[in-house]
TILO-14007 format. One record per residue (C-alpha): residue number from 1; residue in one letter; chain; x, y, z. Coordinates in Angstrom, 2 decimals, padded with zeros to 5 digits. Layout:
(drenlo NUM,"a","A",(X,Y,Z)),
...
This chain:
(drenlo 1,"x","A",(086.30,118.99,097.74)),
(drenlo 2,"x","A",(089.15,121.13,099.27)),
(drenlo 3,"x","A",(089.99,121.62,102.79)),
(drenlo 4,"x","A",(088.14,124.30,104.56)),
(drenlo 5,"x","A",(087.24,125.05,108.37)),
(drenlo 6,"x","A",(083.71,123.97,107.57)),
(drenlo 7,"x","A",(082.95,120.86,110.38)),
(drenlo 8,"x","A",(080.33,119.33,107.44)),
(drenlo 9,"x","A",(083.11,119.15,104.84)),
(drenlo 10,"x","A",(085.17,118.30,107.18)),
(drenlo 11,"x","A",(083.61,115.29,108.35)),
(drenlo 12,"x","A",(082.54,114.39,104.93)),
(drenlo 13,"x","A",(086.25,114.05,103.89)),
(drenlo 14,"x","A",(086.70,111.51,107.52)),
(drenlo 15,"x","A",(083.77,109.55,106.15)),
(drenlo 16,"x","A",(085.09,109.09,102.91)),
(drenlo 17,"x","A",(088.69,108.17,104.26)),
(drenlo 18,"x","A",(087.35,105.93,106.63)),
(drenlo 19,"x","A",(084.99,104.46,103.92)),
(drenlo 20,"x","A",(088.29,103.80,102.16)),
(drenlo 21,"x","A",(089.98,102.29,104.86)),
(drenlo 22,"x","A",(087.37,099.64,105.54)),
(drenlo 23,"x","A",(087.07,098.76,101.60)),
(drenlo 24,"x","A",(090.89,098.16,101.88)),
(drenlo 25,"x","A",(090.26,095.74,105.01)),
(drenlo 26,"x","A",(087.68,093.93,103.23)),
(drenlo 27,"x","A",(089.95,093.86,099.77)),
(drenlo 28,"x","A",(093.18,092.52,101.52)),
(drenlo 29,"x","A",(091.16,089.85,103.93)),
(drenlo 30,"x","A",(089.72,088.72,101.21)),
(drenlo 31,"x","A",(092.99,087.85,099.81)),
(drenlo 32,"x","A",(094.58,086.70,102.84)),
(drenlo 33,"x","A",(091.50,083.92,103.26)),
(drenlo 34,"x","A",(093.26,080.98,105.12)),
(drenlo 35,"x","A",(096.44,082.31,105.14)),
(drenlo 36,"x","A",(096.59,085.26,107.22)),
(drenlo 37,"x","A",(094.49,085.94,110.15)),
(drenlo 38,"x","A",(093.25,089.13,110.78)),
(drenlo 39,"x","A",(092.29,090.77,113.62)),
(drenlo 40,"x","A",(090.91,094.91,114.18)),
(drenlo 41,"x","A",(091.79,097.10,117.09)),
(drenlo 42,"x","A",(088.86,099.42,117.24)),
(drenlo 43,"x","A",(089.26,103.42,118.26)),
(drenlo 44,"x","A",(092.34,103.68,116.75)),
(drenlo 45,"x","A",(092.89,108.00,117.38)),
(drenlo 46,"x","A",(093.50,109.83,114.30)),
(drenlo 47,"x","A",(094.37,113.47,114.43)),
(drenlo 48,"x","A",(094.77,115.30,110.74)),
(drenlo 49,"x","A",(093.83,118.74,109.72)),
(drenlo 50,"x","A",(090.17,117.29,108.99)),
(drenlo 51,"x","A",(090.26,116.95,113.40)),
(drenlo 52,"x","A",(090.21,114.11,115.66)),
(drenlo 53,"x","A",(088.53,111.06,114.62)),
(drenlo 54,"x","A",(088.59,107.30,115.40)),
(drenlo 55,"x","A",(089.74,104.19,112.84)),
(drenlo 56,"x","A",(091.11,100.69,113.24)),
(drenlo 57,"x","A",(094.40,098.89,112.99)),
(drenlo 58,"x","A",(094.04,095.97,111.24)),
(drenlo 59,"x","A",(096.74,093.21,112.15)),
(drenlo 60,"x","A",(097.55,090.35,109.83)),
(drenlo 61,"x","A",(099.27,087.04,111.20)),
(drenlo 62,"x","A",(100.70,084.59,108.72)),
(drenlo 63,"x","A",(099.00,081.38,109.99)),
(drenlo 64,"x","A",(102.27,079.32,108.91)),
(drenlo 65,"x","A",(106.09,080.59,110.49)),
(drenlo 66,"x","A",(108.50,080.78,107.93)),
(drenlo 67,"x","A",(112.15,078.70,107.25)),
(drenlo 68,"x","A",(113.22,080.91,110.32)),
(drenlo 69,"x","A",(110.59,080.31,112.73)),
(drenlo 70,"x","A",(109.11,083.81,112.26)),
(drenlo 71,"x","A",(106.31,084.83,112.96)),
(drenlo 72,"x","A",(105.09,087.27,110.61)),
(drenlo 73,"x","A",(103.02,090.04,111.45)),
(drenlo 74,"x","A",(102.36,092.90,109.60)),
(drenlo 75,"x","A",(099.95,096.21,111.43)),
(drenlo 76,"x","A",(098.19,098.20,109.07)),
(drenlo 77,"x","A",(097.83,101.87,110.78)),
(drenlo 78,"x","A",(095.44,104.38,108.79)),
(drenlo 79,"x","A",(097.21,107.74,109.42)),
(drenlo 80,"x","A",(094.52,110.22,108.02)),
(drenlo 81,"x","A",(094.09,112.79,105.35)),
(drenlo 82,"x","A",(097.00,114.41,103.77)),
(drenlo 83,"x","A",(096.18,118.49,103.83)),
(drenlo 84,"x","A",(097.69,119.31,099.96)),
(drenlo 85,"x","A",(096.24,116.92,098.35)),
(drenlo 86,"x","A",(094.12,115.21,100.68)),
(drenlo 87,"x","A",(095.30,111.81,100.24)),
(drenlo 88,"x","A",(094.63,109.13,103.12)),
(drenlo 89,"x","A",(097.56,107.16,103.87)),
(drenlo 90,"x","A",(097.78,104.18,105.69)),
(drenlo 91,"x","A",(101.29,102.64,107.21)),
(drenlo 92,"x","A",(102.01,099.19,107.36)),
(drenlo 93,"x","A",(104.57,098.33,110.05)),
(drenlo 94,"x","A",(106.04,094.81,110.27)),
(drenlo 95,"x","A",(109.48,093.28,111.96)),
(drenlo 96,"x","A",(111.63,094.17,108.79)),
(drenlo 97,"x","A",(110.27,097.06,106.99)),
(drenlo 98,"x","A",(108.18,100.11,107.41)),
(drenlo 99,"x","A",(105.93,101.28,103.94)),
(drenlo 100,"x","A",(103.46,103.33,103.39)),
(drenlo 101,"x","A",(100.08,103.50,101.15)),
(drenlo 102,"x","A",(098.23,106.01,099.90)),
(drenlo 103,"x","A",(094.94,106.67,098.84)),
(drenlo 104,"x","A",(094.91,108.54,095.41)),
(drenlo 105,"x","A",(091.89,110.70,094.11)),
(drenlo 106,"x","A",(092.69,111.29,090.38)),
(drenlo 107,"x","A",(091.63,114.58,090.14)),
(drenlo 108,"x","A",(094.10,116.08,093.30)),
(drenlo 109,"x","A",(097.23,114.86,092.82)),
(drenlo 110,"x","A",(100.05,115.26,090.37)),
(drenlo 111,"x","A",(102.93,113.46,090.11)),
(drenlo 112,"x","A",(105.92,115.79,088.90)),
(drenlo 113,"x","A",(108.84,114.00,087.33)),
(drenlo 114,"x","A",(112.71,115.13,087.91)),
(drenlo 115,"x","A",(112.48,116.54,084.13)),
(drenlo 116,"x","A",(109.53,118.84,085.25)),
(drenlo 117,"x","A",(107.20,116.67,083.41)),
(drenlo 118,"x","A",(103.88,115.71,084.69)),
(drenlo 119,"x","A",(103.73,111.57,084.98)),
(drenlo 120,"x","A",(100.64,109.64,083.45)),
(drenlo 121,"x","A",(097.38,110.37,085.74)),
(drenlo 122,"x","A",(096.76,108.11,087.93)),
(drenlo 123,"x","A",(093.43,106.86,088.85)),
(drenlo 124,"x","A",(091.36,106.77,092.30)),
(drenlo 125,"x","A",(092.87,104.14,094.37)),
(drenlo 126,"x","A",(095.60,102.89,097.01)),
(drenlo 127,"x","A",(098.73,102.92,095.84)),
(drenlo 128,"x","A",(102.04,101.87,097.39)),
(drenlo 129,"x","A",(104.77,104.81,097.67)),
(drenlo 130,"x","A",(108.20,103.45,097.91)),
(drenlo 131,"x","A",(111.44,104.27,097.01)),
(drenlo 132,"x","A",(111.98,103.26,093.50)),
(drenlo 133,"x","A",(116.02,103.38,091.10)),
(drenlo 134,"x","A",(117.57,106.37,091.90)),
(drenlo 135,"x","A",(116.28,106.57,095.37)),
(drenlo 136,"x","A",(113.07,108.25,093.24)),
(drenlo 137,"x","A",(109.66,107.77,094.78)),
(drenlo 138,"x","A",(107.49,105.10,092.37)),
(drenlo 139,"x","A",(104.14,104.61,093.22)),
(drenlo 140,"x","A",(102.34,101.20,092.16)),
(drenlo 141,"x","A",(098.45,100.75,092.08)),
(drenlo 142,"x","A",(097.53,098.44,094.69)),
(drenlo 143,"x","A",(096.90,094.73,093.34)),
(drenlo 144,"x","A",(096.48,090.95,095.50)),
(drenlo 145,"x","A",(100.57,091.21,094.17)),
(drenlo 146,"x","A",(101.66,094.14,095.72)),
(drenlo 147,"x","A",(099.89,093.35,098.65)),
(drenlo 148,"x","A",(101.78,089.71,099.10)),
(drenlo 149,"x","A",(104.73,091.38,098.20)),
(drenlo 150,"x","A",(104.80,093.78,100.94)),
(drenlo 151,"x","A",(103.85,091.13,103.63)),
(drenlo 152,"x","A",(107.28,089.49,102.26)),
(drenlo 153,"x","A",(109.10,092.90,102.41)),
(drenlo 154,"x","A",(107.55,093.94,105.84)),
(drenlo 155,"x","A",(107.77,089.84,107.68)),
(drenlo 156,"x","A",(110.70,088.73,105.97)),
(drenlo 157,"x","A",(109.15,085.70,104.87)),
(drenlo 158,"x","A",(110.51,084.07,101.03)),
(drenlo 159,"x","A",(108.25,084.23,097.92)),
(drenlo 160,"x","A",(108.15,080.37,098.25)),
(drenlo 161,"x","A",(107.05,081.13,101.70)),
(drenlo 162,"x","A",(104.32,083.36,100.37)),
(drenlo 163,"x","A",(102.27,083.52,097.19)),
């Protein structure tokens, strides 16, 4: 499916982002369970070249403060469709960092290496996109791992603080 000014493809490709979206919600509250509380803000705007549609932020509160007396809070923001490859991205925005995921369909996007060489394909899935050695962009399928990791990055909370 490719972007076109068709309204029925259109809104097929919001549907399927927002279907996304909320399987990521359920995946990552299912990890958090009794550690994190989560809480939706619903009509979250969206504007992306699909058109203007509504989402939700998800917030996630880390029930116990850190060393520091932190609280950490981390706001997941779903930004919308990407128009060259038509990835969805969501941003997570927290006290110490900023990152970003993105929603990968195998079959429209490929990853070209400094050496002009295309990287393995990836398959369908989120994915965090970061800055990897070399200040080159990495991006790592994403796993109940990655996910604590980037409440650390984005709260500042310790790995001993968090699994």
């Amino acid at each position: 499916m490719t972007l076109t000014k068709n309204p029925q493809q259109l809104r097929k490709l919001q549907k399927f982002y927002e279907m996304q979206v909320q399987q990521f919600y359920q995946r990552i509250q299912k990890w958090g369970k009794d550690k994190v509380e989560f809480v939706f803000t619903p009509n979250y705007p969206i504007r992306d070249k699909t058109g203007e549609y509504q989402s939700s932020i998800l917030t996630a509160k880390i029930l116990q403060k850190n060393a520091d007396e932190l609280e950490g809070i981390v706001d997941f923001f779903p930004q919308g469709i990407t128009f060259f490859t038509e990835e969805g991205v969501i941003e997570l925005q927290g006290p110490f960092s900023e990152e970003e995921l993105i929603y990968v369909q195998k079959d429209k996007l490929a990853v070209i290496m400094r050496d002009s060489q295309t990287s393995p394909q990836l398959e369908d899935g989120w994915y965090w996109k970061f800055k990897g050695s070399q200040s080159k962009t990495e991006m790592r399928p994403f796993t109940k791992d990655v996910f604590w990791e980037l409440l650390r990055e984005c709260t500042g909370y310790s790995q001993e603080e968090l699994p």
